[in-house]
C-alpha positions in Angstrom: 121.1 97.2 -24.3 118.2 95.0 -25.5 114.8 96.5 -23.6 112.7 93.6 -24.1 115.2 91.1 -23.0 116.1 93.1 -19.8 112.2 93.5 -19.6 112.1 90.1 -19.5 114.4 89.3 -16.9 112.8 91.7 -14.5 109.9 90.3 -14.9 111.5 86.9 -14.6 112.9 88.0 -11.2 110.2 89.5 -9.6 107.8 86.4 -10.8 110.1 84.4 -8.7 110.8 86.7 -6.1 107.1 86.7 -5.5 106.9 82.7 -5.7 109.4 82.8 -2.9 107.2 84.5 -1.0 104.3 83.1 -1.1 105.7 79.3 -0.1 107.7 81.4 2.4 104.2 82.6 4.0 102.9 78.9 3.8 103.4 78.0 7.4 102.1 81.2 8.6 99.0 80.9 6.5 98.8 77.4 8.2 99.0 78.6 11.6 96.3 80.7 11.5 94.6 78.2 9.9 95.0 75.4 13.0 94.4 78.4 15.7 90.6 79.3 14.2 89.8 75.7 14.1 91.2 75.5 17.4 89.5 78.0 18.7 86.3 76.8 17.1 86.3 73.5 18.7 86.7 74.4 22.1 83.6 76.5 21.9 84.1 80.0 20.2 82.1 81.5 17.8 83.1 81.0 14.1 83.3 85.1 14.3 85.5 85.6 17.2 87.8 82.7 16.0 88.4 84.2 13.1 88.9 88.1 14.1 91.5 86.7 16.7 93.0 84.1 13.8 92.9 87.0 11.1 94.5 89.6 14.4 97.4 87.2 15.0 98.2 86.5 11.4 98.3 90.5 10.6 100.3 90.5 13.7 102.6 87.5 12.5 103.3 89.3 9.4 104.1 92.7 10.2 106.6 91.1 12.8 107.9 89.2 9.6 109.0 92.1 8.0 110.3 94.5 10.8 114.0 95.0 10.6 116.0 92.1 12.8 118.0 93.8 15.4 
C-alpha cells in the first residue's frame, strides 16, 4: 500500500465528489435567485425578498437531502 498515492485518490474523489455538487445545486441557487428578483419587482423590499429567497432556498436544500421514501 502506497499512502501518497491512495492520499491522492481520496483527494481526487472527494475534489469531484464536491464538483458534482456544486453544478448539482446550480438550479437551486438559480431559483432563489429569479424568486428575490421576483419578488423585488412587484413591490417588496430588497430585505424581505431576500429573507423569504434565503427561507425557501434553506428550505429547498434540507428537502434535498432528506432520505426519499
Amino acid at each position: 500500500m502506497n499512502l501518497p498515492d491512495d492520499l491522492a485518490q481520496q483527494r481526487t474523489a472527494l475534489a469531484t465528489a464536491l464538483l458534482t455538487l456544486q453544478e448539482q445545486m446550480v438550479p437551486i441557487y438559480d431559483a432563489a435567485d429569479g424568486m428575490r428578483a421576483d419578488l423585488q419587482s412587484r413591490g417588496w423590499s430588497p430585505a424581505s425578498a431576500e429573507q423569504a429567497a434565503l427561507t425557501w432556498l434553506c428550505a429547498a436544500i434540507n428537502m434535498t437531502w432528506q432520505p426519499q421514501g
